[in-house]
FIMI-583373 format. One record per residue (C-alpha): residue in one letter; x, y, z. Coordinates in steps of 0.02 Angstrom, whole numbers, padded with zeros to 5 digits, always signed. Layout:
residues N
AXYZ ...
END
This chain:
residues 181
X+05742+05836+05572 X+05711+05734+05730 X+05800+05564+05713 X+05683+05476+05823 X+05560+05463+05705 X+05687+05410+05561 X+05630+05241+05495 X+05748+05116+05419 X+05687+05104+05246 X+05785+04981+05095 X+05822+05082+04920 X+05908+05034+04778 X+06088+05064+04771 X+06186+05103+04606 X+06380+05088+04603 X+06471+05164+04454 X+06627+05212+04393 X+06571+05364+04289 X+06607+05556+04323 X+06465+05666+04390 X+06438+05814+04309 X+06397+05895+04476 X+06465+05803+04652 X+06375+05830+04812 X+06477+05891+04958 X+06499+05727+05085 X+06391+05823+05214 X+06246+05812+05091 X+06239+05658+05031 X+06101+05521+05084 X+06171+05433+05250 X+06156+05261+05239 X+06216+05083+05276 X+06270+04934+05169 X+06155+04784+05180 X+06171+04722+04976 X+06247+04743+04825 X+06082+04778+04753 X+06018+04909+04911 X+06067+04974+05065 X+05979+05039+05228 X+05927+05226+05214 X+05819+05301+05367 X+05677+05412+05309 X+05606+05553+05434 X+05426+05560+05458 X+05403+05746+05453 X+05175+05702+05447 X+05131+05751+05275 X+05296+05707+05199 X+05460+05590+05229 X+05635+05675+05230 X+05800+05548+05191 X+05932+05576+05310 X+06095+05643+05249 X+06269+05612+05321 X+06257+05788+05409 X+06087+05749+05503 X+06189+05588+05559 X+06310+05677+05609 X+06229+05802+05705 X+06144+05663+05793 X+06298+05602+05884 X+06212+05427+05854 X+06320+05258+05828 X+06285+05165+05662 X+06185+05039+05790 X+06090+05158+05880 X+06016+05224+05714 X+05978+05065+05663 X+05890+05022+05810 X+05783+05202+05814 X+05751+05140+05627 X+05698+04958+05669 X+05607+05034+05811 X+05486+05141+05700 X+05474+05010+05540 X+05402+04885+05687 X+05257+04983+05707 X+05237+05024+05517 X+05240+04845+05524 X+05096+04840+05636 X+04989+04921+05513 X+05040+04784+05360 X+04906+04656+05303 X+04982+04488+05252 X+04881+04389+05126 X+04918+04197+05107 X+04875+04159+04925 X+04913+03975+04850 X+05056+03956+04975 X+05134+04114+04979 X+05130+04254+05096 X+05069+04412+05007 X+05129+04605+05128 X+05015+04770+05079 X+04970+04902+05158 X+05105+05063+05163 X+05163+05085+04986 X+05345+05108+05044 X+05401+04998+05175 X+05361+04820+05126 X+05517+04748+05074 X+05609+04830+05216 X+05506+04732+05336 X+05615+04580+05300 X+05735+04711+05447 X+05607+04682+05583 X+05679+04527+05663 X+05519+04457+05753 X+05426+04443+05612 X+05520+04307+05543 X+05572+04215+05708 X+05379+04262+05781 X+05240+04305+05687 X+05248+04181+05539 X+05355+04024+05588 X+05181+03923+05567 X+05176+03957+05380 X+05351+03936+05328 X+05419+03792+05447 X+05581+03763+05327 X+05636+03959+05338 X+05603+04080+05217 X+05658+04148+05040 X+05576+04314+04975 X+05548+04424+04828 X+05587+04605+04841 X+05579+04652+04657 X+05528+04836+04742 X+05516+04937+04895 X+05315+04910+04904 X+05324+04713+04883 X+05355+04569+04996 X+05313+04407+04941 X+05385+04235+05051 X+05378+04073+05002 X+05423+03916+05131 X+05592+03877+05067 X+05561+03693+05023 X+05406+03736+04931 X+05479+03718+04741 X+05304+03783+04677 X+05310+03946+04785 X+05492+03989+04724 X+05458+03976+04569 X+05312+04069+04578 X+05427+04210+04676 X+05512+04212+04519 X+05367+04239+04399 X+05310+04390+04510 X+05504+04463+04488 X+05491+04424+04293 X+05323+04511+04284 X+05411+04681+04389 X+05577+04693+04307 X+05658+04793+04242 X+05513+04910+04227 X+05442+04927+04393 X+05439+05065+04502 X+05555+05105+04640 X+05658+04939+04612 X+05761+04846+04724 X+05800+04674+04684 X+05786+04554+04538 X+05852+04433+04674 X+05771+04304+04805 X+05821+04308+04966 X+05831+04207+05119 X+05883+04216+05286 X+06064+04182+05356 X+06084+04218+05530 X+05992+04376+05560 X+06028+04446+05392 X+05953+04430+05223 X+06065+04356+05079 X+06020+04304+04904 X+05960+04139+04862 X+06064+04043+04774 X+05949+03877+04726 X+05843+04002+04641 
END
């Protein structure tokens, strides 16, 4: 696995209290970072034909920091982010293009403080219902929020590769839920 093409990558994180039938040693299991309490940061390796999730051994075989991965991770999801077309559609901005990485592109930093500060003036709040949508609405726009909402409604529960039934917005450089939704 080479790290440097790892990719920081949300997925859906499930906490539970009930016994495994089988446990995973702590070498194997997925490496990742806490962003939610609905998903985390994973890195996916681009291995060309197929993506590989990094587990805690690979991380530790890196003799990486935390924030070193994170920035080889931002690093590569900036130019997946590159390749994203962003649709604006009756006030809200619509992200398609990769399939995989859409929601995790509210991680790349300049897109939010660069590339779209003309359509959302007041800041942002977004839907991430799943890792292949991105939808942002200005957050003083009533009609867009609630029309965030309808497009989470119409995913969940049943969608695939889920994420959030949350919005978000930004608070510093971080993403938290929305709580005037």
């Amino acid at each position: 696995m080479n790290i440097e093409n790892s990719i920081a990558y949300f997925k859906q994180t499930f906490y539970s209290d009930v016994k495994l039938d089988m446990e995973l040693d702590k070498e194997d299991a997925l490496y990742c970072l806490d962003y939610s309490d609905d998903f985390s940061v994973f890195f996916l390796c681009d291995c060309g034909d197929h993506y590989t999730v990094m587990q805690e051994k690979h991380f530790k075989d890196s003799n990486l920091s935390d924030d070193e991965l994170f920035d080889i991770g931002i690093r590569n999801l900036r130019a997946v982010a590159e390749k994203i077309k962003i649709t604006q559609n009756e006030g809200l901005l619509y992200f398609s293009g990769s399939g995989d990485f859409e929601a995790s592109l509210l991680l790349v930093s300049e897109i939010w403080s660069d590339w779209l500060v003309e359509y959302c003036p007041n800041g942002y709040v977004a839907a991430i219902p799943a890792r292949d949508i991105l939808v942002v609405s200005d957050k003083r726009d009533e009609s867009g929020i609630e029309k965030l909402i309808s497009i989470i409604g119409s995913i969940w529960p049943d969608g695939d590769h889920l994420l959030s039934n949350s919005l978000y917005h930004q608070s510093g450089k971080k993403w938290v839920p929305y709580k005037n939704a």
